[in-house]
C-alpha positions as CSV (number, residue, x, y, z in Angstrom):
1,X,-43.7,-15.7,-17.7
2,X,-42.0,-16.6,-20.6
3,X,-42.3,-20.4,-21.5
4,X,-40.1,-23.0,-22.8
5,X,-40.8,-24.7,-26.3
6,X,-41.1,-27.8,-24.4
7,X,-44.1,-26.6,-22.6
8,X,-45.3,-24.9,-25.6
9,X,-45.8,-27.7,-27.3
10,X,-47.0,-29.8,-24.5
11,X,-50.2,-27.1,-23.1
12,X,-50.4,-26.8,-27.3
13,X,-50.9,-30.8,-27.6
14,X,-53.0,-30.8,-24.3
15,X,-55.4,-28.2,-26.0
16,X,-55.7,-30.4,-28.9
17,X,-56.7,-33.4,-27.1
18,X,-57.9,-32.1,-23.6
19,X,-61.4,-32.6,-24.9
20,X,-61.1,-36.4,-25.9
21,X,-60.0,-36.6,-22.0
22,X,-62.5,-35.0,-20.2
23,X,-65.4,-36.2,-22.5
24,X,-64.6,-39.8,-23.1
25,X,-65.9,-40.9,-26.1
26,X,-68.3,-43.7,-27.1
27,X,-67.4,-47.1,-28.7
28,X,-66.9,-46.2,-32.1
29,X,-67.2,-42.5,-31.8
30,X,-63.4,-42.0,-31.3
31,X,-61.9,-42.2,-34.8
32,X,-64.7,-39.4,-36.0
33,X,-63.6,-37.5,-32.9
34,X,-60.0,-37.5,-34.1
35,X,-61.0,-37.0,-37.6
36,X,-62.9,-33.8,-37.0
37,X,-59.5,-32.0,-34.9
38,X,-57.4,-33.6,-37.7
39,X,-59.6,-31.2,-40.1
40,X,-59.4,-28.3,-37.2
41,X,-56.6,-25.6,-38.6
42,X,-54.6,-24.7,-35.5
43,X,-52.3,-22.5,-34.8
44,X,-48.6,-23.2,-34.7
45,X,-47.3,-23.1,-30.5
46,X,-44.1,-21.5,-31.7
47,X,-44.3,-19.8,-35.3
48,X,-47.9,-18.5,-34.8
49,X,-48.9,-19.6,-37.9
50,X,-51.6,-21.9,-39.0
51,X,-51.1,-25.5,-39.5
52,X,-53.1,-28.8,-39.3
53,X,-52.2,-32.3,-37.6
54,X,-52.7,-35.7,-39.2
55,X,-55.4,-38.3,-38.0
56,X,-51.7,-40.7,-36.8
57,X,-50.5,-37.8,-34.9
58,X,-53.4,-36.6,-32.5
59,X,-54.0,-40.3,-32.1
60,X,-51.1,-41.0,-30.4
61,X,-50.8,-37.5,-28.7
62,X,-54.1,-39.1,-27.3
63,X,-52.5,-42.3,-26.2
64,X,-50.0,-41.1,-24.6
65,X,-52.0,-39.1,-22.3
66,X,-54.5,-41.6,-21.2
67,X,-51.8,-44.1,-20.4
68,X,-50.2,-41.7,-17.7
69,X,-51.1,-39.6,-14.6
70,X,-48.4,-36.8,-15.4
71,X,-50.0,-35.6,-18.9
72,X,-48.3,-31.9,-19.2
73,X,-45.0,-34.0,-19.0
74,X,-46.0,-36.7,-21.3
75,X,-47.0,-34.2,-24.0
76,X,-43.9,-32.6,-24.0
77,X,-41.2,-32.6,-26.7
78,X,-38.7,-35.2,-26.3
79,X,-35.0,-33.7,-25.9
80,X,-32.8,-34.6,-28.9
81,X,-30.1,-37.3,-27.7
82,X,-27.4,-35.0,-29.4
83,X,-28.7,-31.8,-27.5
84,X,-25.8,-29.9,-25.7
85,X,-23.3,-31.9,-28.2
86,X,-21.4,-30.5,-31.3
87,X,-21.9,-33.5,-34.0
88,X,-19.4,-31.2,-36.6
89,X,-16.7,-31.3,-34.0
90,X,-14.6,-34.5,-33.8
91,X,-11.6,-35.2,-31.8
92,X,-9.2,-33.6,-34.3
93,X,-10.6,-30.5,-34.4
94,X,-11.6,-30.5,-30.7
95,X,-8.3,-30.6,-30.3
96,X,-6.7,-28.3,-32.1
97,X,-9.2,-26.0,-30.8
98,X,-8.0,-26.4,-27.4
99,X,-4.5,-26.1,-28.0
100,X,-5.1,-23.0,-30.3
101,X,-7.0,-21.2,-27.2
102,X,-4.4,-22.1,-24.6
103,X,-1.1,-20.9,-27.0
104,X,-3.2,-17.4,-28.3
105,X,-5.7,-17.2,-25.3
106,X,-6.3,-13.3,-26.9
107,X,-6.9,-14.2,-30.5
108,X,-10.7,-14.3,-31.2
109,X,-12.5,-16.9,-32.4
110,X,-12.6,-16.1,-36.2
111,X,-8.7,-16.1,-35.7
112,X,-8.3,-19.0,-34.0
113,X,-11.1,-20.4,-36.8
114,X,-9.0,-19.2,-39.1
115,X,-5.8,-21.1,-38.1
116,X,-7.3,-24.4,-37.5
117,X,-8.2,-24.2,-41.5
118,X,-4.8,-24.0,-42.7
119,X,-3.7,-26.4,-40.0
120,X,-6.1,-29.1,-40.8
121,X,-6.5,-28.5,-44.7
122,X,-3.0,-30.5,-44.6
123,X,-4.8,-33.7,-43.4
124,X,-5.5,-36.7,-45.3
125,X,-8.3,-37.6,-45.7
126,X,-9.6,-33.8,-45.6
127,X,-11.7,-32.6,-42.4
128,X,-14.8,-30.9,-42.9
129,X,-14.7,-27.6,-40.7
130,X,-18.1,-26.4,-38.7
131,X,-19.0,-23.1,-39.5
132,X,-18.3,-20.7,-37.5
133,X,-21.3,-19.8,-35.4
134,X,-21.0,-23.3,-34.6
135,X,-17.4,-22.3,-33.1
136,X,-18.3,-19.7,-30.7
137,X,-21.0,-21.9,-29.4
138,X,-18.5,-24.7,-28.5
139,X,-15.8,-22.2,-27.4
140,X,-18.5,-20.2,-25.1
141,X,-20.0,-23.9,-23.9
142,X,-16.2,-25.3,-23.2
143,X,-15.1,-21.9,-20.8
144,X,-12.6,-21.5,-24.2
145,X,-13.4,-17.9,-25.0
146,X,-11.2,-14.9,-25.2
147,X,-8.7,-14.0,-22.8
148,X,-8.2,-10.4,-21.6
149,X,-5.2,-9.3,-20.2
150,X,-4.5,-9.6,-16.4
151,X,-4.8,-6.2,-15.1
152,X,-1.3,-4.2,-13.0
153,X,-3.2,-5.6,-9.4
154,X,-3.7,-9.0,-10.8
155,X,0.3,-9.4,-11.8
156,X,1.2,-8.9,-8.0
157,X,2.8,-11.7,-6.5
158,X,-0.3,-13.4,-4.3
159,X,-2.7,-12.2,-5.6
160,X,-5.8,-14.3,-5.5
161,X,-9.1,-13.7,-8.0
162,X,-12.4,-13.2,-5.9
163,X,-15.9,-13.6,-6.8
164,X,-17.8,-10.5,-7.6
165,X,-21.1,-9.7,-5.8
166,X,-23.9,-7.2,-5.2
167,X,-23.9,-5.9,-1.9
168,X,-26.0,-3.2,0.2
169,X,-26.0,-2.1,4.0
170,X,-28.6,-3.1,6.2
171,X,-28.7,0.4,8.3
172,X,-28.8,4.6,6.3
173,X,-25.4,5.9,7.2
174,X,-23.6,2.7,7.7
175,X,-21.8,3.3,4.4
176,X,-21.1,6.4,2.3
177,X,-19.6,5.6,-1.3
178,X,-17.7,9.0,-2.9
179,X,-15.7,9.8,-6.0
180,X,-14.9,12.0,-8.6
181,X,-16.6,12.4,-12.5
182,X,-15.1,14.2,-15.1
183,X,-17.8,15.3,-17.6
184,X,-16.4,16.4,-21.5
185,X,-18.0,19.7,-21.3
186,X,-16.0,22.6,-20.6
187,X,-17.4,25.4,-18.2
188,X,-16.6,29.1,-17.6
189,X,-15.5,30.1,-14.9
190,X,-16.0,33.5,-12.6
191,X,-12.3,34.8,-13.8
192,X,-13.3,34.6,-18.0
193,X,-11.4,31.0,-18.4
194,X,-12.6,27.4,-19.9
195,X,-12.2,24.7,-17.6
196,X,-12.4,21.3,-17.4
197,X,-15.3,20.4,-14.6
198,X,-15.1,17.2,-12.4
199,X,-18.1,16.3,-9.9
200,X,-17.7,15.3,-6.5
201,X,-20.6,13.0,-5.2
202,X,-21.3,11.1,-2.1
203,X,-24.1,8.6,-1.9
204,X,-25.2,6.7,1.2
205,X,-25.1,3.0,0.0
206,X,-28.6,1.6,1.2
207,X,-30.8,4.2,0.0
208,X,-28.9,5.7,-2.9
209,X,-29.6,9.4,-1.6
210,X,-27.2,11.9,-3.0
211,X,-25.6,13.1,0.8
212,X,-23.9,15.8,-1.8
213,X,-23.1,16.8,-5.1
214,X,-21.0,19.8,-6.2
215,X,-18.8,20.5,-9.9
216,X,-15.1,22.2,-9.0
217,X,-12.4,22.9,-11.5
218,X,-9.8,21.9,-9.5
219,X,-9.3,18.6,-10.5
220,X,-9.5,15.9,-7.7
221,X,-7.9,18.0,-5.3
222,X,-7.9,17.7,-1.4
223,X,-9.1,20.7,-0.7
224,X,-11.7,20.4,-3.1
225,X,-12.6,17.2,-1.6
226,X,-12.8,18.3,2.1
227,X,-15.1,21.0,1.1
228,X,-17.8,18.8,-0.7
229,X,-17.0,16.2,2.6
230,X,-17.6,19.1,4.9
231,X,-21.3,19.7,3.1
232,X,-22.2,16.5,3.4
233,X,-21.3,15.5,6.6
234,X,-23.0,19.2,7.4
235,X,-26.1,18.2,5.7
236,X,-26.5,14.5,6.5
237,X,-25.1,13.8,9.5
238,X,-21.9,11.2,10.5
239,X,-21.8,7.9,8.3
240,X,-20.1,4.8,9.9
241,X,-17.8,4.2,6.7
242,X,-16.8,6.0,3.5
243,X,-15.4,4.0,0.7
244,X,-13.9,5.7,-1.6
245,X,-10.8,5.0,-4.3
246,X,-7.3,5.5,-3.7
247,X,-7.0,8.4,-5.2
248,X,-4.7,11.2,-3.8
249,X,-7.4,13.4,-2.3
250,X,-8.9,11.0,-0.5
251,X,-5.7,9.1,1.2
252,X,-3.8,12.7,1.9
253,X,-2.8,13.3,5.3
254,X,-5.4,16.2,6.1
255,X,-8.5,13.5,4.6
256,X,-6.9,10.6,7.1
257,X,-6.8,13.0,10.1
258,X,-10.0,14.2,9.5
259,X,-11.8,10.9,9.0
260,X,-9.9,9.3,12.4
261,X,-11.0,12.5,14.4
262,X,-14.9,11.7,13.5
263,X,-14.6,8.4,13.6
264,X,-15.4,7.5,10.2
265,X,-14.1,4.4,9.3
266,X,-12.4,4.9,5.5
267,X,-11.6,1.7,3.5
268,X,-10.2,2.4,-0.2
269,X,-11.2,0.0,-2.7
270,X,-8.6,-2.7,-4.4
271,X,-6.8,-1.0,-6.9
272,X,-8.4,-1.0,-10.9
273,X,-11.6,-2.6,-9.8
274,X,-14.3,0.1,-9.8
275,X,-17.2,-2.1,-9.8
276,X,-16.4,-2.3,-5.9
277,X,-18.2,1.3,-6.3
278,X,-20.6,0.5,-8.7
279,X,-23.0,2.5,-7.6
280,X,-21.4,5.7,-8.6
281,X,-20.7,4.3,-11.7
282,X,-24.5,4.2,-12.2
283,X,-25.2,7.4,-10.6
284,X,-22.5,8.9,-13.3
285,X,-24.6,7.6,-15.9
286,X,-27.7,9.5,-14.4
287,X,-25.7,12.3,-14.5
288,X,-24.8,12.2,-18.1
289,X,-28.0,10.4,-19.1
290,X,-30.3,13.4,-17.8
291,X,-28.5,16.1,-15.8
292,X,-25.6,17.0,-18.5
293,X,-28.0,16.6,-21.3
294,X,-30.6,18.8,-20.2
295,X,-27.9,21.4,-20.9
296,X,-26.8,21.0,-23.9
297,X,-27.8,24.2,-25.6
298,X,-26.5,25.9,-22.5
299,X,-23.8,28.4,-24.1
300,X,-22.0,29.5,-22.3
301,X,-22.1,26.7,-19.8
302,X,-20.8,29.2,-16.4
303,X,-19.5,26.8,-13.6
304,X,-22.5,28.8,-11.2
305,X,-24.6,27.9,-13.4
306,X,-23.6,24.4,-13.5
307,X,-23.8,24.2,-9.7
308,X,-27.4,25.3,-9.1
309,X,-28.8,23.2,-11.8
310,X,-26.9,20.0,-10.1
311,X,-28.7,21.1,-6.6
312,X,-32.3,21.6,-8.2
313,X,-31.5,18.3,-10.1
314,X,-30.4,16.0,-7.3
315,X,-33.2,17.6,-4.5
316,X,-35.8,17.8,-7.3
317,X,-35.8,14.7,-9.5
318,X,-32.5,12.3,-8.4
319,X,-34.5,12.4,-4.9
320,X,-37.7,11.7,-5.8
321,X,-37.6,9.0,-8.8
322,X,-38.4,5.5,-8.0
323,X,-35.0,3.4,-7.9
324,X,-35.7,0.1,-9.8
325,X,-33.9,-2.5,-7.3
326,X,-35.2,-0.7,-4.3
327,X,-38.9,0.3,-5.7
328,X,-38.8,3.3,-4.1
329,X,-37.4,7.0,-4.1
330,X,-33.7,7.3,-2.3
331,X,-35.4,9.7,-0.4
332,X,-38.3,7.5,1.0
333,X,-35.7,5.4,1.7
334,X,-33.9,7.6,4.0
335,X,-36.5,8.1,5.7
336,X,-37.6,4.8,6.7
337,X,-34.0,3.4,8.4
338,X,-33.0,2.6,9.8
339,X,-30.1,4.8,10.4
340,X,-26.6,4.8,12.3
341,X,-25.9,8.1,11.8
342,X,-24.2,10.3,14.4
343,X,-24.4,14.3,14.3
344,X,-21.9,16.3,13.2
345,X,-19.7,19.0,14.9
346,X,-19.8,22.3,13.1
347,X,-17.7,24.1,10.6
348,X,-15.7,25.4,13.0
349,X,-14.9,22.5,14.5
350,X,-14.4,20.6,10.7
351,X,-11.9,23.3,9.8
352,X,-9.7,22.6,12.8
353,X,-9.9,18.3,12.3
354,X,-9.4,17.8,8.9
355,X,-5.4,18.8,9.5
356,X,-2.2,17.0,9.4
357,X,0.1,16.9,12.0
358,X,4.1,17.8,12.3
359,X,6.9,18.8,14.5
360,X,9.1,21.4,14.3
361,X,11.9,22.8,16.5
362,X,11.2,26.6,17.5
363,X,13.7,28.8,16.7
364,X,14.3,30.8,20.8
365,X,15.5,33.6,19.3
366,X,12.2,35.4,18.1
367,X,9.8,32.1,19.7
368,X,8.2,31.0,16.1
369,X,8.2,28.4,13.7
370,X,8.0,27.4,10.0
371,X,5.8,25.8,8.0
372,X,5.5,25.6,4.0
373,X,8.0,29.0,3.9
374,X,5.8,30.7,6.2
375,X,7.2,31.4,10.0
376,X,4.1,31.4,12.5
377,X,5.0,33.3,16.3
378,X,3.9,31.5,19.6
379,X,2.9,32.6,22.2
380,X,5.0,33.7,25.2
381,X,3.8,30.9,27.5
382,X,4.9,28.3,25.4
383,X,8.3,29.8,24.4
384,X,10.2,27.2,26.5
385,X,9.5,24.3,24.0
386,X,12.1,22.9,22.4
387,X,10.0,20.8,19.9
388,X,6.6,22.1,18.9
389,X,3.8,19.9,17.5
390,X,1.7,21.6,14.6
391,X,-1.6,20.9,12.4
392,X,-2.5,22.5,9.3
393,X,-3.7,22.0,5.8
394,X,-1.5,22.7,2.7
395,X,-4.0,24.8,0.9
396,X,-5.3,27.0,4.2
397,X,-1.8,28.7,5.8
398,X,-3.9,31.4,7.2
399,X,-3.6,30.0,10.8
400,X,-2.4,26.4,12.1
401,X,-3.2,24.5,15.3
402,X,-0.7,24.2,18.0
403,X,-1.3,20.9,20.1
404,X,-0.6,19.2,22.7
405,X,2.5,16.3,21.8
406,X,0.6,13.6,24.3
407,X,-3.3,14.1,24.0
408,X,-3.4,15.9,20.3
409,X,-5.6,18.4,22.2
410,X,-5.2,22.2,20.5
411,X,-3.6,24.4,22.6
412,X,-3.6,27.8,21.1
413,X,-4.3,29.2,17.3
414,X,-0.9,30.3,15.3
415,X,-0.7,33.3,12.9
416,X,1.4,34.2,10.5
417,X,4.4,36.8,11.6
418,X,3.7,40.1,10.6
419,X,6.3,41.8,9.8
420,X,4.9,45.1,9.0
421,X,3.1,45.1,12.5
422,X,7.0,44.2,13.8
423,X,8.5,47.2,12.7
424,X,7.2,49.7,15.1
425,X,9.8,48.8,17.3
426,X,7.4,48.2,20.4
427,X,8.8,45.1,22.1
428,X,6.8,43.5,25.2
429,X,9.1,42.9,28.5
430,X,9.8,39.2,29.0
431,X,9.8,38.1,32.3
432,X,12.1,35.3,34.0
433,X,10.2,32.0,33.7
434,X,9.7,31.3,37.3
435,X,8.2,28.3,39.1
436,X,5.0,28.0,40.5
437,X,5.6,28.7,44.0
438,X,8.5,30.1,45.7
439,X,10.2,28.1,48.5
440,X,12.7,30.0,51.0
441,X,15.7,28.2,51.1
442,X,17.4,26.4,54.3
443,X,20.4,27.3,56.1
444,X,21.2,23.7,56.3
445,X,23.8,22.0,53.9
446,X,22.7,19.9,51.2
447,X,21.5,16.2,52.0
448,X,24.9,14.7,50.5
449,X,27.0,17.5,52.1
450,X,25.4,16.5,55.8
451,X,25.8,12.2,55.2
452,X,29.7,13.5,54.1
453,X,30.0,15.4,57.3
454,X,28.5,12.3,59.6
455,X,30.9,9.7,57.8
456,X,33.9,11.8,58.4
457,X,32.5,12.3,62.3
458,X,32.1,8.3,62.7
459,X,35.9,7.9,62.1
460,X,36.9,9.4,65.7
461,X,39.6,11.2,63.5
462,X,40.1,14.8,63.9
463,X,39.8,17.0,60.8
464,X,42.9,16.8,58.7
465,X,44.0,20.3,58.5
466,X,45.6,23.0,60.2
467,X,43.1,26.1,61.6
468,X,44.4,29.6,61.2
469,X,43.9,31.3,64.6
470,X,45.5,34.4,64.2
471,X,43.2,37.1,62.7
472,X,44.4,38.6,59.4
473,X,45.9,42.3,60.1
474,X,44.1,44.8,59.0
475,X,44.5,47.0,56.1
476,X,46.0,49.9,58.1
477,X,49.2,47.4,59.7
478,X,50.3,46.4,56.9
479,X,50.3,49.5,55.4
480,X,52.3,50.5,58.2
């Protein structure tokens, strides 16, 4: 433990006369005593070097100690009265200071110095000027230092400034950080062109464990982030919450959809503050630090290539190194819990949630529908809907879902119309849509028609009109 120069000094001093304490001397023996660790050469508590100590001075580091119980604090250094002051500052120039910082709160402090030297060389009689290391020390001590600008968030109107602080969940799964990394290398990819390659990570936030780690070209894309989501949720099970930043992959529509239909709580961090996901800031570093360096002489760097040595690097030696706020390996630490984690459905079943929703009105004619410029055909049970409710995602139009408007339940699988396959000219009979049972119908009039009938009966009047009784003559009279 690393001491003070206080206590230096004070376990130096007891050293020096610890003896003459627990050996009391006899009468007259004291001054040779003294005499003999005046002539000791000792060595300095804070320089290292050697130096002596007058007969005056151990006496009275002697004195001191046998006139009190606390010694250790006796023997200590006495704090100069001007400690924590700044003698070469008056009023004038604490002044000007102060105003300087508040009117140029971004102008440094050799600036600002640099000012109040023209400003007070005017003065009569002339100021001396501290130098200026004693400056920073007063500006750092009085909360005067630079100013930074406030950042787009911080210029919003109610904004408030919070306190920053370290955080980490008490259960494995209970929160999943993720994000993107760019790295300056440029890989080649399968069709013969240099890309820019970006990481996708997610790391569970109590045990640091990398859930998943894959490079795409595709730069902070939604598809590209589903498919790294899909392998981790695939290889690590369900987390309560992912926190992510608001980039566009992770607040599109398919992402939201997806997250709600698992259950996965998703909570974007405040905008321009990425210390809220410090810990893949850290992990980037890793990454850079050891991963990206270890292939440097790589040429050429093939984006394969880039992706198995990220999987034997994150399972081989990101696993398995001792963290240094946890003391142990992320790994160990998954395995001890505990965990909230939930299983996950399968790929299937990932394909068909992470979708977004819309409604469309189906064109009778032909019973289909369009989506993005492509027209998908229903089937012939659900041809009498007017408005049809839909799921897809924008970069998979090989099939969407068609669900139910109430319950979101899937109902059937859509394809795309082909049109090829249409021009056979084999058409399928389409029946009348009849209902589900078949009732004979009565002889009777209709409900109204029979209360009409009983109204007009009531009166006691008979009915107004005239009754032909006369038969109409037949064809073959009249003729005649």
């Amino acid at each position: 433990m690393k001491k003070r120069s206080a206590e230096k000094w004070s376990a130096f001093r007891l050293s020096v006369v610890g003896q003459l304490l627990h050996a009391p001397s006899e009468r007259g023996e004291l001054a040779q005593r003294i005499r003999a660790l005046a002539a000791t050469l000792w060595t300095h508590p804070t320089s290292g070097e050697p130096v002596k100590f007058g007969f005056s001075t151990i006496e009275r580091w002697y004195q001191k100690a046998r006139r009190t119980a606390d010694v250790f604090e006796a023997l200590k250094r006495k704090t100069p009265r001007h400690a924590g002051t700044h003698r070469s500052i008056d009023a004038a120039i604490d002044e000007a200071l102060r105003r300087t910082r508040l009117e140029h709160p971004r102008w440094s402090n050799q600036l600002v110095l640099d000012n109040i030297v023209v400003e007070l060389a005017k003065k009569h009689p002339p100021v001396i000027l501290p130098s200026y290391a004693t400056v920073c020390r007063y500006m750092q001590r009085h909360a005067l230092g630079r100013r930074r600008l406030p950042k787009r968030h911080e210029k919003r109107e109610g904004f408030v400034p919070r306190e920053k602080r370290s955080f980490e969940a008490s259960h494995v799964g209970a929160i999943w950080h993720a994000d993107f990394h760019q790295t300056p290398r440029r890989v080649l990819t399968s069709d013969n062109e240099w890309r820019n390659a970006v990481m996708l990570a997610f790391l569970d936030d109590r045990s640091r464990l990398c859930c998943h780690a894959q490079w795409y070209t595709n730069f902070e894309d939604t598809e590209a982030f589903v498919h790294g989501l899909w392998q981790a949720l695939l290889k690590r099970g369900r987390p309560r919450l992912l926190v992510t930043d608001n980039g566009s992959a992770m607040l599109a529509a398919e992402t939201q959809a997806g997250l709600e239909s698992l259950g996965i709580e998703h909570r974007p961090i405040i905008s321009q503050t990425p210390e809220q996901n410090g810990k893949q800031e850290v992990f980037w570093a890793r990454v850079e630090g050891r991963l990206m360096a270890m292939l440097d002489n790589v040429k050429p760097l093939t984006l394969e290539l880039l992706n198995r040595a990220t999987q034997a690097w994150v399972e081989e030696e990101y696993q398995q190194a001792e963290h240094r706020e946890t003391n142990q390996t992320p790994l160990e630490r998954w395995l001890a819990g505990p965990d909230v984690l939930r299983p996950c459905p399968p790929l299937d079943e990932l394909r068909h949630e992470f979708r977004m929703e819309v409604t469309r009105r189906q064109r009778l004619g032909d019973g289909t529908i369009s989506i993005e410029g492509v027209r998908y055909e229903l089937p012939n049970a659900y041809r009498t809907l007017r408005t049809v409710h839909a799921r897809y995602a924008r970069w998979d139009l090989s099939s969407i879902d068609l669900v139910d408007a109430a319950t979101g339940q899937r109902l059937a699988t859509l394809w795309p119309v082909d049109k090829e396959q249409n021009a056979d000219a084999r058409r399928r009979e389409i029946g009348p849509a009849e209902p589900a049972h078949v009732i004979e119908p009565s002889n009777e009039p209709a409900p109204l028609m029979r209360e009409l009938l009983a109204r007009y009966a009531a009166t006691g009047l008979p009915p107004a009109y005239i009754p032909l009784d006369r038969p109409a003559p037949s064809k073959k009279a009249v003729t005649e």
